[in-house]
N, C-alpha and C positions, 0 to 999 in steps of 0.2 A: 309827435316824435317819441319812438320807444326808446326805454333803457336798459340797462343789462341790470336784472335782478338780481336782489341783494342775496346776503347767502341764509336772511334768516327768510325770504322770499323762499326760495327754494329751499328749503328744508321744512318748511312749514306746506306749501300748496302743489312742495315736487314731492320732495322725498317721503315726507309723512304718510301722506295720501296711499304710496304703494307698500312703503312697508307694513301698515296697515291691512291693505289688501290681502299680503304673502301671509300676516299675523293670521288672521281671517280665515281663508283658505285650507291652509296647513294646521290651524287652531281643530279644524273642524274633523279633517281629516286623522289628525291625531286621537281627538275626544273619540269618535267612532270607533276606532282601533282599540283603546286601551282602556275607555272607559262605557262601553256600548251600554249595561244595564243601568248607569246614571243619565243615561240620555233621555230624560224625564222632567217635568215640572214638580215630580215632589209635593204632587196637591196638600193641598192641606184642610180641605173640604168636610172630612170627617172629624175634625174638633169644632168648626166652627162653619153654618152653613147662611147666617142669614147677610152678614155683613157680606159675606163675599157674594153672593146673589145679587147684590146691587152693585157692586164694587167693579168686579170680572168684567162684566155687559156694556158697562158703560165706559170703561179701561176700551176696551176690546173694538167696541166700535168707532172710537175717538183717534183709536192706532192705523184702524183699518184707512179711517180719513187722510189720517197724516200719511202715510205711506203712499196712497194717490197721491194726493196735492205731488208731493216731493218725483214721485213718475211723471206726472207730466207737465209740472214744471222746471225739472230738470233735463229730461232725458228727450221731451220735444221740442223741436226748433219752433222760436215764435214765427216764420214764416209759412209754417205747417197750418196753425189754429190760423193763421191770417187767410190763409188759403182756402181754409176751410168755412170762412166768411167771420170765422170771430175775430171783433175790432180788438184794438188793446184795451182800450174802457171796459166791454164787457167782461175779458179776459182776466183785469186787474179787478172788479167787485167782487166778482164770483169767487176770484180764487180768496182772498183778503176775509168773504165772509165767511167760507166754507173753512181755511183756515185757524182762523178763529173758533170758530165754535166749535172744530178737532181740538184743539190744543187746552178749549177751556175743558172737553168733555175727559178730552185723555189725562188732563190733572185733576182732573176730580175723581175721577173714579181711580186714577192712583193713590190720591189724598185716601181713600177709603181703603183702600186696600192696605198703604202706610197705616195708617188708624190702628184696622184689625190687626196687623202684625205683633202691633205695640201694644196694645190694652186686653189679645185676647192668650189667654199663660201658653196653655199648649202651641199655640201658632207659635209664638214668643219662642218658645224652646224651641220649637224645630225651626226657626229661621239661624242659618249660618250668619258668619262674617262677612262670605262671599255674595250673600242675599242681601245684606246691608250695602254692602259696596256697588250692586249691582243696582239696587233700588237711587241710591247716589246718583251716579249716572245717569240712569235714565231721567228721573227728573230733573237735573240739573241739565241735559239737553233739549227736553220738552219745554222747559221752563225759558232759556234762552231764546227759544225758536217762537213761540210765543210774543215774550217781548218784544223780539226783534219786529216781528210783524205788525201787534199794536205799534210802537216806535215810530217805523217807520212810514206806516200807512193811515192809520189812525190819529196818531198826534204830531206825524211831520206832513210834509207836503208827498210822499209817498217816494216808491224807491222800485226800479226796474231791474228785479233781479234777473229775470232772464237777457240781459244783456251784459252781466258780466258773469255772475256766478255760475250761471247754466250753461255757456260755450266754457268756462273754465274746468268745470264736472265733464262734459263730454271729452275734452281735448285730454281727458286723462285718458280715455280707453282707445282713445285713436293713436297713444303714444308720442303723441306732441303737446306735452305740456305748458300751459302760458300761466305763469302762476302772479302777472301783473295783473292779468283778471280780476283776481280773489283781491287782489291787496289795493282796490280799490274801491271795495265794500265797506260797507260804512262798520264800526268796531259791531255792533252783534249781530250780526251777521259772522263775521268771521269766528268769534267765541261760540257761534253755535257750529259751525263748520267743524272745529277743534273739534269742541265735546262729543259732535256726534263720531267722529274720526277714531277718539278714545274708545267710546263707548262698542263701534264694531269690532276695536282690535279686544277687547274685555271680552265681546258676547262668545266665541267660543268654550269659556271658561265658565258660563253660566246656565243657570237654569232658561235664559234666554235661547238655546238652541233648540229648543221644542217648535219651535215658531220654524223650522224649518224640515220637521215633520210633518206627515198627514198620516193617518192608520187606514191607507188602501189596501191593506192588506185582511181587513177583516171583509170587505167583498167577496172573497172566493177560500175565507180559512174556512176550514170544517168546524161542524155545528160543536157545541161542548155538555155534552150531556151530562147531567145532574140526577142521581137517583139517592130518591128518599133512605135513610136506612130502618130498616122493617125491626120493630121491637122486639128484644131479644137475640137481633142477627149476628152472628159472631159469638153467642153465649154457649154454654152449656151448662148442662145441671151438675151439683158440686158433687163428687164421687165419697161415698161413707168409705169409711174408714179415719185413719190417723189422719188422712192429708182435708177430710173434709165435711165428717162428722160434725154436727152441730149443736 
């Protein structure tokens, strides 16, 4: 038997969810408009290149993990992969290991990247407030989502999110929201749902929008040619007299 959801129900897994989105959206569209030459990561590469050579790679590949897992096990129905002959046992290891070892990879190599920020001066100085805050976030989502996972699969008897949280995530873009879904997820679970919630409505405002660049455009830019300058070019010999007598 269903109930009529409470109003912090729907504010948290109706409301938040879109205002977010609109944050999101219009965030981007604005950054573009007003601030188009900050649409950049702000390398920091050139003060400090060994830490971040392990740091970046292994960041990088650990995100790429997590943003799959989160596609298809959100955004595909489990009667899809069943379809497709995968049971739910194999469906639940795989994802559980692969999980894992994203979420240890993507906090490590954030760990190292935090590190560098901190210990190395120049990095230091060029990290903002807004980089700190933004570094917050994101580990405090990864870090949630992580736990959540050990938690529930690792050291509980394990937890079927595509039956509540994943028709919950669709039923938003269909415009029929059931936000009793959500609110019968176990607590981390839902605190990661939050952070990450947070964390999309923030990323407009960060160095995080690079991630939704690619440079296709140096494909077909003209070449940029570079010449030497020839010794003496641009000189001339000094004129005698008053102005150059010697």
């Amino acid at each position: 038997m269903r109930h009529t959801p409470t109003i912090w129900q729907t504010l948290l897994w109706v409301v938040l969810p879109y205002l977010v989105l609109l944050v999101f959206v219009l965030g981007h569209v604005w950054r573009y408009r007003y601030d188009k030459f900050g649409w950049t990561t702000r390398s920091s590469q050139l003060y400090e290149n060994r830490l971040l050579r392990i740091g970046s790679p292994v960041f990088h590949f650990g995100i790429l993990l997590v943003l799959a897992g989160h596609i298809g096990g959100l955004i595909v129905p489990k009667t899809w992969t069943e379809a497709a002959g995968i049971g739910e046992h194999t469906y639940h290891v795989t994802a559980v290991a692969l999980g894992t070892a994203a979420g240890v990879c993507t906090l490590g190599g954030l760990a190292v990247l935090v590190h560098r920020r901190r210990t190395v001066g120049p990095v230091l100085s060029a990290t903002t407030r807004n980089d700190k805050a933004m570094y917050l976030s994101l580990t405090t989502t990864i870090a949630l989502g992580l736990a959540a996972t050990v938690v529930a699969n690792l050291v509980g008897e394990g937890y079927d999110y595509r039956s509540t949280i994943s028709p919950w995530f669709r039923s938003l873009f269909v415009l029929h929201p059931d936000p009793q879904l959500m609110s019968g997820a176990p607590v981390l679970f839902q605190l990661h749902a939050v952070s990450a919630l947070l964390l999309f409505a923030f990323w407009p405002f960060t160095r995080l929008v690079h991630m939704l660049t690619a440079p296709v455009g140096y494909l077909w830019r003209p070449y940029i040619v570079y010449r030497t300058r020839e010794p003496g070019l641009g000189t001339r010999a000094p004129r005698r007299g008053w102005g150059g007598a010697p």
